[in-house]
N, C-alpha and C positions, 0 to 999 in steps of 0.2 A: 504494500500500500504506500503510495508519495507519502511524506509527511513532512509539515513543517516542525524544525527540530531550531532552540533557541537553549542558552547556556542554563534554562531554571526548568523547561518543560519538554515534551513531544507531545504535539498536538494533530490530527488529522487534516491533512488540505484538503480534501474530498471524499465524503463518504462514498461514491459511484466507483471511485478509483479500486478496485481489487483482482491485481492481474495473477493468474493462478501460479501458485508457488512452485507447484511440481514440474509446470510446462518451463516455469525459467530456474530451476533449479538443473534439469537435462541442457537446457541454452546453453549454460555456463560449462558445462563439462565439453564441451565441441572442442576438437582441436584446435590448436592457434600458429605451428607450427608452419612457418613455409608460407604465411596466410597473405604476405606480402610477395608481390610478382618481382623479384631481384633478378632481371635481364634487360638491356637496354632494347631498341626497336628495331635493328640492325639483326640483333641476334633474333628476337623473337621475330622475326620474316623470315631468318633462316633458317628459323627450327621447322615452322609452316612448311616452305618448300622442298623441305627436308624430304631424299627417298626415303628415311628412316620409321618417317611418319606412318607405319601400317594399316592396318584396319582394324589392329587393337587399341589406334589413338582414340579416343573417342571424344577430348578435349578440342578444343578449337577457342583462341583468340581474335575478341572484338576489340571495337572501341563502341566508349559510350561519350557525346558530346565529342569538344564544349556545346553546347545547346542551353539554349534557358527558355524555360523553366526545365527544370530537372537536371541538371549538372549545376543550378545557379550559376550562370556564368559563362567563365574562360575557364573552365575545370575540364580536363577530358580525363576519363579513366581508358586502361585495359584491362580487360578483362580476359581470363580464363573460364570456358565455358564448359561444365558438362551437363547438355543439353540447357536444362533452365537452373543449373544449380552454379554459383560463383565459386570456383577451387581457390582462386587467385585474383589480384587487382593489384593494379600499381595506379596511383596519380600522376598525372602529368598537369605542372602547373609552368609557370614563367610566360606565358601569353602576353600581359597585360608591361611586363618591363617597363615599369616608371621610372623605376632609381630613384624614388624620394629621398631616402637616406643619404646618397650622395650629394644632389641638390642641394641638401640643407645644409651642406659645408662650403656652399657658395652662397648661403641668405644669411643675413643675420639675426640675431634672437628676433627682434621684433619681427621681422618677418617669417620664420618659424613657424607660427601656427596658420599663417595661409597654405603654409605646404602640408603638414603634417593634417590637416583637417579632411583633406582628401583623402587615406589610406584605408581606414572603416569610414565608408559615405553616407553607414544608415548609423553610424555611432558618432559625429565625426566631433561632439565635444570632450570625449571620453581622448582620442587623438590630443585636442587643445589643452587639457587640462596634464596629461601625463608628461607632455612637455613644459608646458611652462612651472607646474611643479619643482619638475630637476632645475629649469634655471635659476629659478628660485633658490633650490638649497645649495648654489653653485655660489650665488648671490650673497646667499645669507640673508635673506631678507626678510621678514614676515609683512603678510600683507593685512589690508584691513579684516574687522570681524564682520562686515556687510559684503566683501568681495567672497567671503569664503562663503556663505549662505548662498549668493546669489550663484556659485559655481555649482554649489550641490542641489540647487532647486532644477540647475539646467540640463545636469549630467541624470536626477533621477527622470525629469520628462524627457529624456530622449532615452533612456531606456526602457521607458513606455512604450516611445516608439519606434524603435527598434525590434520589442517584441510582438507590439502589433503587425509588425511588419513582416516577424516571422509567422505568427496565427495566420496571415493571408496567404501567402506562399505556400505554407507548408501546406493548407488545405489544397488550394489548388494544384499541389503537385499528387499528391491522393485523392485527386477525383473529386474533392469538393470544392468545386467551382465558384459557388455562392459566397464561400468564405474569403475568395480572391477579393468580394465588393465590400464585404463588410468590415475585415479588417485596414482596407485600405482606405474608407470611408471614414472612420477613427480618426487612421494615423492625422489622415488629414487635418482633421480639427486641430492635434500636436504640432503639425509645420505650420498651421497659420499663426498659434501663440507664437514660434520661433519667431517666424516673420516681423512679427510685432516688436518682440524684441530684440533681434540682431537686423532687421531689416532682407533676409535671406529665410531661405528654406534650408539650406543645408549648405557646407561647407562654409563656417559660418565667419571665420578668424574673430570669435569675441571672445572667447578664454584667452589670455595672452599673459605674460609674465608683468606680476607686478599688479595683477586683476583682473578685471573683465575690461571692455571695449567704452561699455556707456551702461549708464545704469538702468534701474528698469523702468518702464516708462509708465506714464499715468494708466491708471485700467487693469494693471499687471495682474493683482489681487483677485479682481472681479471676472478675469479672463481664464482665471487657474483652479476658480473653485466651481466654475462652469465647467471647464472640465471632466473635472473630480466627483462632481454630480452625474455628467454623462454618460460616464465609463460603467459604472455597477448593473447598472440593469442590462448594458451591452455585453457585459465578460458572463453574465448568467445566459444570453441568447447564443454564445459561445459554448456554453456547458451544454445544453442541450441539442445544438447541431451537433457537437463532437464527441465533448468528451462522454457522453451515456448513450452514443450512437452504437449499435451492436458492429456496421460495419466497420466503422473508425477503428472501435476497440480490437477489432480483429486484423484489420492493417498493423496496426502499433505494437501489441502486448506482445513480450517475444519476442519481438524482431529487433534484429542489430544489437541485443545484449553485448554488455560490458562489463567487467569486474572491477572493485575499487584497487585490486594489487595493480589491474592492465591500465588502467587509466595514473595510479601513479608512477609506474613504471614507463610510459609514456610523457608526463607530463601536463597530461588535459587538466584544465581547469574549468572552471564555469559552471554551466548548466551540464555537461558532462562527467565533469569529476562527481560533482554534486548528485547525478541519478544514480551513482553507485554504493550512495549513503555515506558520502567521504562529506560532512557539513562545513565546506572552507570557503569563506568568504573575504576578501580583505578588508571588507569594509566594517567587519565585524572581528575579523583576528588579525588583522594587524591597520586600525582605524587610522584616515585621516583626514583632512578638511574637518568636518564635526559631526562624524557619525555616531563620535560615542555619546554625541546629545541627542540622537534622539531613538524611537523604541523600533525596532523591527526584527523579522524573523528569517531564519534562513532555509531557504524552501529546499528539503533533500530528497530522492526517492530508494529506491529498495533492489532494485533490480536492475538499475542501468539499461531499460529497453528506449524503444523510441517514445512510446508513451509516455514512459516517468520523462523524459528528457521534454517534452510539450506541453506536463503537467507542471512540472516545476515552473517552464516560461509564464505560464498564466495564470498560476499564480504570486508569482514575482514581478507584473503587471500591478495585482490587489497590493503589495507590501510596499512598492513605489509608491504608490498612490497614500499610502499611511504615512511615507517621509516628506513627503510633497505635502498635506494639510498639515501637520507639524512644520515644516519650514514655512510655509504660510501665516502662524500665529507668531512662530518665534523670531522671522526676518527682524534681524538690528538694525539700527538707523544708523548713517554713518558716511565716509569715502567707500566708492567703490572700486579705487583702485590706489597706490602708492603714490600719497603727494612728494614725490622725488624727481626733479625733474631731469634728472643722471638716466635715470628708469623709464619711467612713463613719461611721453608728450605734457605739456603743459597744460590747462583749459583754455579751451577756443577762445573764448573773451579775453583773458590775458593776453592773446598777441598782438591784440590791435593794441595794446596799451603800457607793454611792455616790450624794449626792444631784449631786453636777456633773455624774454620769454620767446622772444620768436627766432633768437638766434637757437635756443635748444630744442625749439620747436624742428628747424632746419637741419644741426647738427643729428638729431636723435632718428630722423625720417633718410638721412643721405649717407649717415657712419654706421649708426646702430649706438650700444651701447656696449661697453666693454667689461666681459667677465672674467675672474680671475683664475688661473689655472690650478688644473683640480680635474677631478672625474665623477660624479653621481648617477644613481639608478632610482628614479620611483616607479611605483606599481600603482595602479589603480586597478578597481574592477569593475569592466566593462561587461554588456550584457552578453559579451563570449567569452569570459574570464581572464585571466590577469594579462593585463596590457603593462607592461614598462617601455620606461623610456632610459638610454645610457647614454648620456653625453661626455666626451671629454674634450675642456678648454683647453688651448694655450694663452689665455689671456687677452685675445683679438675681440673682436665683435662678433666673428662669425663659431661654428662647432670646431675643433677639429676634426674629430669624431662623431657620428651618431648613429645610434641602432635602435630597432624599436623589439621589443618582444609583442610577437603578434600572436593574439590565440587562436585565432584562426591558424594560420601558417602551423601551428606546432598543433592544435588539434584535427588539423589532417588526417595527419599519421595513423590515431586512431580509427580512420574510416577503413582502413585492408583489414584489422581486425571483427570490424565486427558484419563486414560481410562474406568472410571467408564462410566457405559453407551455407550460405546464405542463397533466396531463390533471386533470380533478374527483378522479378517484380518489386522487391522486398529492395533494391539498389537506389530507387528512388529516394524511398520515405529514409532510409540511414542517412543519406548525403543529407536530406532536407533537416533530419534533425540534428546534426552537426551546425546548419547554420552558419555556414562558411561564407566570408566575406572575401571578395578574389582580387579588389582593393588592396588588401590588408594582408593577401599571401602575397601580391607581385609587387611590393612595395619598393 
C-alpha cells in the first residue's frame, strides 16, 4: 500500500491503493543480470547479420523512438526482443547536445540562471534556485528572509506543475486520452500565476543569486489561494479516472518493479527511490531555504511498481499544496533581494538619480560580478529528485567549472532494470513513470 510516512507517524495516502503482495513479491525475484544491453550499434548489426544467427535465435533487436509521446522525447531505446517479452534494452541518449554546462563558463553568475533555466523546462526554477544557491555559498552571502519564502513558494508551485504535467502524459501514454486535457488544463492555471509573476511561462531567469528578479506583485495572495481552492476537487476527478480505474490498476501494479537495494545501488532518487519505501527527501533530511518551518509529509510506497511511483506524484501535488497555504500566511515582509550593489543591480529609480548607481548598474550588467575562488555543491529537491549544482571559481566573474547533477540523466539507468523481462507493452508506462526530462539528460 503507498503511504505517506513522516518522522512521528505512517499514515495511509489512499485507501483504493492495494496492489497484491504476492504478485510483487515474485516481480522482485526476476533476474537482473545482463538486464542492460552492453554492445554498441556497430556490433549489435553484426550480430543481426551474423551467419551464426540460426533458427534457434529467437531474439531479435528493435529500436523504440525517439518519438513523443512515448519515449518523451529524444530518448531512443534498443531493445532485445523475444517475441513480446524485453531480454535486454540499452538507452540511447545525446540527441538534444546543448553543452549548457560548458556555456556557462563563458556567462557570468548573473547570467547563469538564463542558461541553466533551460535544462529541466517543466522544472526550470528548481535549475535557478540550485545554482544561485552555490553562488551564494561561494559568496558567502545570506540573502533576505522574504527572498527565501518567495523562492520556496515558487519552487513548491512548479512542482505542482510539473507533476500535473506528469498526471497528463503519463495518462495519455496509457490510453487515457482525456487525462492528456485535464491535467494540462491545471497546469495551465500554474503558468498563468508564473506569468504574472516572472512575466514568462517558463524558463523564467527570476531565481538569481542574491534573490529573486522583482518581487511579487499586487494580487499574488488572491491568485495562489484561487489556486489552492481549484486543485482538490480536480486531484479527486483524478482518483476516480485513474487511480480506482480496474484498467489503470492493471496497466501499473506490477509493472517495472524496483527494489530499495536496486535503486540505491543505482543512485535514483525522487519519486523512484521513494516507491521503494527508501523515505529520503532533502527537503526534509537535509533542509534548506525554510523547510524546516513548515509541516509536510513524505509520500513513500511499498513496492517500487509504476503505480506506487504515480501515486506518490499525486499525492505530493496535495503536500505542495499544504506548503504553499503555509507560505501564504507566513510570507515576511521585507527586500526581496540583497541590497549590495557589488551583487545585485541597483533599483531602477536610483539610476536616474544617482550617477554610482548607474555606473554599477553598467558595470554589474557588462562585467558581472566577481567571486572568490573556492568550489561548492548544493542539492535541492526537484520533483525528479536530487538536482545539485558544482561550481568551481577562480575568482573571475564567470565559473571555471560547472556540472549539474541531473536526476533525470542518473535515473535513466534505472529504466534497463526494470524492464528487463518485462512485456513491449509494459515499455511505455516504465519510461512514462520515470518521468525523464531529455533537457536535463542532454545538458
Amino acid at each position: 500500500m503507498t503511504i505517506i510516512e513522516n518522522e512521528n507517524e505512517t499514515i495511509d495516502a489512499a485507501e483504493s491503493v492495494d496492489v497484491v503482495a504476492s504478485e510483487a513479491s515474485q516481480l522482485h525475484k526476476l533476474p537482473r543480470r545482463n538486464a542492460v544491453l552492453r554492445m554498441s550499434e556497430v556490433r549489435a548489426a553484426e550480430l543481426v547479420d551474423s551467419p551464426l544467427a540460426g533458427e534457434n535465435d529467437q531474439t531479435m533487436l528493435v529500436n523504440m523512438g525517439p518519438a513523443h509521446p512515448s519515449t518523451h522525447g529524444v530518448l531512443r531505446l534498443m531493445l532485445e526482443l523475444d517475441g513480446e517479452t524485453v531480454r535486454r534494452s540499452k538507452h540511447v541518449i545525446g540527441y538534444l547536445h546543448t553543452g549548457m554546462e560548458k556555456t556557462a563558463e563563458n556567462l557570468t553568475y548573473l547570467q547563469g540562471p538564463t542558461n541553466v533555466t533551460r535544462m529541466d523546462y517543466a522544472a526550470p526554477f528548481f535549475n535557478e534556485l540550485a545554482f544561485s544557491l552555490t553562488v551564494e555559498k561561494l559568496l558567502d552571502v545570506e540573502i533576505p528572509e522574504r527572498a527565501t519564502w518567495i523562492r520556496m513558494l515558487m519552487s513548491e508551485m512548479n512542482r505542482i506543475s510539473s507533476h500535473l504535467l506528469f498526471m497528463a502524459t503519463n495518462g495519455m501514454d496509457l490510453g487515457a486520452v482525456s487525462m492528456m486535457i485535464y491535467g494540462w488544463r491545471e497546469r495551465e492555471q500554474v503558468l498563468r500565476f508564473f506569468e504574472m509573476v516572472t512575466g514568462l511561462r517558463m524558463n523564467h531567469n527570476y531565481i538569481r543569486p542574491g534573490g529573486v528578479a522583482a518581487d511579487l506583485p499586487d494580487g499574488w495572495r488572491d491568485e495562489v489561494l484561487a489556486l489552492m481552492d481549484m486543485l482538490p476537487p480536480r486531484l479527486e476527478e483524478y482518483d476516480i479516472l485513474m487511480t480506482g480505474q480496474p484498467i489503470w490498476r492493471d496497466r501499473l501494479q506490477g509493472v517495472g518493479n524496483f527494489t530499495a537495494d536496486e535503486a540505491i545501488a543505482l543512485s535514483a532518487t525522487g519519486p523512484i527511490l521513494r516507491s521503494t519505501g527508501v523515505p529520503w527527501d532533502l527537503r526534509r533530511d537535509m533542509p534548506y531555504l525554510a523547510y524546516d518551518q513548515v509541516e509536510f509529509d513524505v509520500v513513500v510506497g511499498t513496492y517500487g511498481d509504476c503505480f506506487d511511483r504515480y501515486a506518490i506524484r499525486l499525492n505530493e501535488i496535495r503536500e505542495s499544496m499544504r506548503i504553499v497555504r503555509q507560505i501564504v500566511d507566513q510570507m515576511p515582509k521585507g527586500d526581496y533581494r540583497v541590497q549590495d550593489t557589488k551583487v545585485t543591480p541597483p533599483p531602477r529609480a536610483r539610476i536616474d538619480e544617482s550617477m554610482e548607481a548607474l555606473i554599477h548598474h553598467f558595470k554589474i550588467f557588462t562585467e558581472g560580478f566577481k567571486v572568490p575562488e573556492g568550489e561548492a555543491y548544493v542539492a535541492v529537491e526537484s520533483p525528479r529528485g536530487e538536482l545539485g549544482c558544482y561550481i568551481v571559481s577562480d575568482g573571475s566573474s564567470k565559473p571555471y567549472r560547472m556540472h549539474f547533477r541531473g536526476p533525470s540523466f542518473v535515473n535513466l539507468q534505472s529504466m534497463s532494470h526494470m524492464m528487463a523481462d518485462s512485456l513491449l507493452a509494459d515499455g511505455v508506462a516504465i519510461i512514462s513513470s520515470v518521468d525523464p526530462i531529455l533537457g536535463e539528460v542532454d545538458r
